[in-house]
C-alpha positions in Angstrom: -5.4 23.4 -14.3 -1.7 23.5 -13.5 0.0 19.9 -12.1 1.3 20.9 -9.2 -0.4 19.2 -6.3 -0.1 19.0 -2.5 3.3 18.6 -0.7 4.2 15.2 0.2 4.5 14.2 4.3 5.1 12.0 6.4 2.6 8.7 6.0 1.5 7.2 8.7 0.8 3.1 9.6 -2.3 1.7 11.0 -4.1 -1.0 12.2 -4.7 -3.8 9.7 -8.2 -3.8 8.4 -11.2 -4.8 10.0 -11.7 -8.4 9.6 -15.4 -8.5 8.4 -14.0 -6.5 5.6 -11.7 -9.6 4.4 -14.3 -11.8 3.2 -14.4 -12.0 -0.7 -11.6 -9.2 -0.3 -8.5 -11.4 -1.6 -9.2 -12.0 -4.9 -9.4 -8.1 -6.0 -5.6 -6.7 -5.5 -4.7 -3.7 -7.0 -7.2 -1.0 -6.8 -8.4 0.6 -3.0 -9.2 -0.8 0.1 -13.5 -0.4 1.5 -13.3 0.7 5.1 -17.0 0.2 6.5 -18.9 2.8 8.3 -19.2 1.9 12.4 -22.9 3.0 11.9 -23.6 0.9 8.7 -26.0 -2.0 9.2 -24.3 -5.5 9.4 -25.2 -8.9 8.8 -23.9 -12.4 7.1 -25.0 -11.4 3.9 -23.9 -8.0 3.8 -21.0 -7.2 1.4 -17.6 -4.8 1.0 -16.3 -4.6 -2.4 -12.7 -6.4 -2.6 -9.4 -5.0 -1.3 -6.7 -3.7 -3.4 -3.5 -3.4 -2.4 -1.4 -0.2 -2.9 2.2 -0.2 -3.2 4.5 0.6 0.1 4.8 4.6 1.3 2.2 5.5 -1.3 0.0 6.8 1.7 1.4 10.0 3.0 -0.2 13.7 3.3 -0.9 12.6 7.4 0.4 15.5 9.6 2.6 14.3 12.9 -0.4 14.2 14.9 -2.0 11.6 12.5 -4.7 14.1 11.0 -5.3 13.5 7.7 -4.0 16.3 5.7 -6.6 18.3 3.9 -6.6 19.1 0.7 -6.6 22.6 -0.5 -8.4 22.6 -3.9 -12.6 22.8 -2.3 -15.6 21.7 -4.2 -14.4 19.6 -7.7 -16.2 19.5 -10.8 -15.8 16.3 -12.3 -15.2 16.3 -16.4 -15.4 13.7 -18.7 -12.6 11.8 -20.6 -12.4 12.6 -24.3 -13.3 9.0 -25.4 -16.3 6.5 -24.1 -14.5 2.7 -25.1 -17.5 0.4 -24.2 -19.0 2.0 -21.6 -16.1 3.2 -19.7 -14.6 7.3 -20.0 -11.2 7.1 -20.4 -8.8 10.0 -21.7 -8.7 12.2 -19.0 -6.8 15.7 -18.4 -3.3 15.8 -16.8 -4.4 17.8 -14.3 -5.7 17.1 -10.6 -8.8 17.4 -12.3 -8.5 14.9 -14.5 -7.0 12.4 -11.9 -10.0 12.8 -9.8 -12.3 12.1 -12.6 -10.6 9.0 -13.5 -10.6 7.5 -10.3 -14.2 8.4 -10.0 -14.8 7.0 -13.1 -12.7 3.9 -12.6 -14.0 3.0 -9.1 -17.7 3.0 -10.1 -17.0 0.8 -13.3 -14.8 -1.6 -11.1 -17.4 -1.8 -8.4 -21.0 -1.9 -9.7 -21.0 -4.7 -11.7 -21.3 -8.5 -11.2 -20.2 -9.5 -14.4 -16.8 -11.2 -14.3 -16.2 -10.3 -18.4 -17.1 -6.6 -17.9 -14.9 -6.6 -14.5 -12.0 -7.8 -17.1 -13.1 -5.1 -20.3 -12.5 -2.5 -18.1 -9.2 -3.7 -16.3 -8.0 -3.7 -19.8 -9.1 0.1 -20.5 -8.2 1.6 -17.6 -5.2 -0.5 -16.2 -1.3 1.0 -16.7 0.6 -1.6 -19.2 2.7 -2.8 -16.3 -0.4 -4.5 -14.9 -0.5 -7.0 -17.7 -3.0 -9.5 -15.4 -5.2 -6.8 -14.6 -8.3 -7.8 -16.4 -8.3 -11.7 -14.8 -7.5 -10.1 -11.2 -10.4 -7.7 -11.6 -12.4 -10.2 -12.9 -12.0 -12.2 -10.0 -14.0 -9.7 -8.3 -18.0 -9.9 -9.1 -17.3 -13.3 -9.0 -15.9 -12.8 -4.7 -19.2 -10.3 -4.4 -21.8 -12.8 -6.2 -20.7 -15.5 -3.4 -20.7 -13.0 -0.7 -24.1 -12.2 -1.6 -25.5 -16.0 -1.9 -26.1 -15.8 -5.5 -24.9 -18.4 -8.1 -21.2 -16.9 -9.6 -22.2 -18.8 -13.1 -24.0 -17.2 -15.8 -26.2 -13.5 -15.6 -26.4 -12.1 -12.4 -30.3 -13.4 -11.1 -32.9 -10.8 -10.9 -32.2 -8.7 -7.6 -28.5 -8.9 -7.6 -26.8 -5.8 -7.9 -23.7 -3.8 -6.6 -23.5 0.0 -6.7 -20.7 1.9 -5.9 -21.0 5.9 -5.8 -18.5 7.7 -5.1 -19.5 11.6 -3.4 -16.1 13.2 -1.9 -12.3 12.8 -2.5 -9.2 14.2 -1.0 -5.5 13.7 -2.2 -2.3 11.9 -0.7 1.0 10.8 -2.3 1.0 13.5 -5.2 3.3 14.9 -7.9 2.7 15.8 -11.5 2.6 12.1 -13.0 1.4 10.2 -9.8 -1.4 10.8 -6.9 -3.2 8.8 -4.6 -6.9 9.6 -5.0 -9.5 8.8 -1.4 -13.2 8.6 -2.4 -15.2 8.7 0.4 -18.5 6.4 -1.2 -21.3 4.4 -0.6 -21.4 0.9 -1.6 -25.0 -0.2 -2.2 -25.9 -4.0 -2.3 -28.8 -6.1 -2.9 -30.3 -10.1 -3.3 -33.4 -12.0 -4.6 -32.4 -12.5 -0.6 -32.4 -9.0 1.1 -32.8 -5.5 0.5 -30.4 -3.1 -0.6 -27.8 -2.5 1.8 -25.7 0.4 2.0 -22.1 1.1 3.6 -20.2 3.7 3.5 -16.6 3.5 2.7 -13.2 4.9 1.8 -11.9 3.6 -1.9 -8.0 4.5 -2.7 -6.6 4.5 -6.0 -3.3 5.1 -7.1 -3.0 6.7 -10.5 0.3 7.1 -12.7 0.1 9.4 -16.1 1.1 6.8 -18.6 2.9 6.9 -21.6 -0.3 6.8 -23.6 -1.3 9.9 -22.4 -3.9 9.1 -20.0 -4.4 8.1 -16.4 -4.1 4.6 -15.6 -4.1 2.5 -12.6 0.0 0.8 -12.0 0.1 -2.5 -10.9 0.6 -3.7 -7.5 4.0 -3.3 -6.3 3.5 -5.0 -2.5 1.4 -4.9 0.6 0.5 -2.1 3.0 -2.0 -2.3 6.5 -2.9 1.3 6.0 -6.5 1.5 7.8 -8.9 4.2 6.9 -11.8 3.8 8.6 -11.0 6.7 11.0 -12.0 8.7 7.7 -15.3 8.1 7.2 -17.8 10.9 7.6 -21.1 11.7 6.7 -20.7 13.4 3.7 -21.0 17.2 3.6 -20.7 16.8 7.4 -18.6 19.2 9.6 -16.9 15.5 10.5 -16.5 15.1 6.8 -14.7 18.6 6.1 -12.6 18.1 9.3 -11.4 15.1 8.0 -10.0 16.8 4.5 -13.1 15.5 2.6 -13.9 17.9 -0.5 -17.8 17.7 -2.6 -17.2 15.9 -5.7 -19.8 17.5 -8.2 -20.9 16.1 -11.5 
């Protein structure tokens, strides 16, 4: 798979986000931001997954009319890294391919577990060297989710509690051979000893530079950005969806 990637354009700025999104969201900086679904259910206990915070003019691929700009590589089959580091696939191609896997692969670790230690294992697999803090900011996040959910943030998770994040489509912004901006359009499933499971759907970005170790890693945050992309989520595999410039993800 070659590098060569979409052309850059013009970004565009939003609206800031949604403020039901912000609770719990502050203490999870560098990895996407969770734009709910308008059709999702809603309720006190019902949880996003924490913000992240990309760095300035790393959102771009919007035409002038503010369409999203779709991407032009179709249906994606997902591949593996080359190594498995507790639990987590890292080693990924340096290809568009192997960006999109990693960001799959990256957003699920970071956001289906309530575990504060594993939160901070994988920060320290998967984030770039220049985000030396990684692993305590990540970890900061089950600990935002388990209070979110009413569950003690001390000790094992209680029987019930769980986060799941799956992610099913992906497009591409802000892209050149070593960096890209990876969307994943994916549903973020919650439950409590409380409630049911609860499902949203969302739209995760991750920025991902090819580091010098030879692998995709996430960089660290470089400043703030009120980039909203809720006007992106679709049913997946919906005519909405593909309008959009949401492409299958297949495993």
């Amino acid at each position: 798979m070659s590098n060569q990637f979409l052309d850059r354009r013009p970004r565009r700025r939003l609206l800031p986000l949604l403020l039901l999104a912000v609770v719990g969201l502050l203490a999870f900086v560098a990895v996407g931001v969770a734009i709910e679904s308008g059709g999702a259910p809603r309720g006190p206990k019902i949880y996003t997954p924490p913000a992240a915070i990309p760095p300035p003019g790393s959102v771009t691929g919007v035409g002038p009319s503010g369409s999203p700009a779709p991407g032009n590589t179709g249906p994606l089959q997902l591949v593996q890294g080359d190594k498995l580091i507790n639990g987590v696939s890292v080693g990924y191609p340096h290809s568009m391919i192997g960006a999109v896997s990693a960001a799959v692969e990256y957003w699920r670790q970071i956001g289906s577990t309530l575990d504060p230690d594993r939160a901070a294992t994988v920060g320290r697999l998967v984030a770039d060297p220049s985000w030396s803090d990684a692993p305590q900011q990540l970890a900061a996040g089950p600990t935002s989710a388990r209070k979110a959910l009413g569950v003690t943030t001390d000790g094992p998770a209680p029987a019930g509690a769980a986060v799941i994040l799956a992610p099913v489509e992906y497009q591409l912004r802000s892209v050149s051979a070593d960096n890209v901006q990876v969307l994943l359009l994916a549903t973020y499933t919650t439950s409590s000893p409380a409630q049911g499971p609860q499902t949203r759907m969302g739209v995760y970005p991750l920025d991902l530079h090819w580091a010098a170790s030879g692998d995709w890693k996430i960089p660290a945050p470089s400043g703030t950005d009120t980039t909203d992309y809720s006007s992106l989520v679709a049913e997946p595999g919906s005519v909405q969806a593909s309008a959009k410039g949401w492409q299958e993800l297949k495993r």
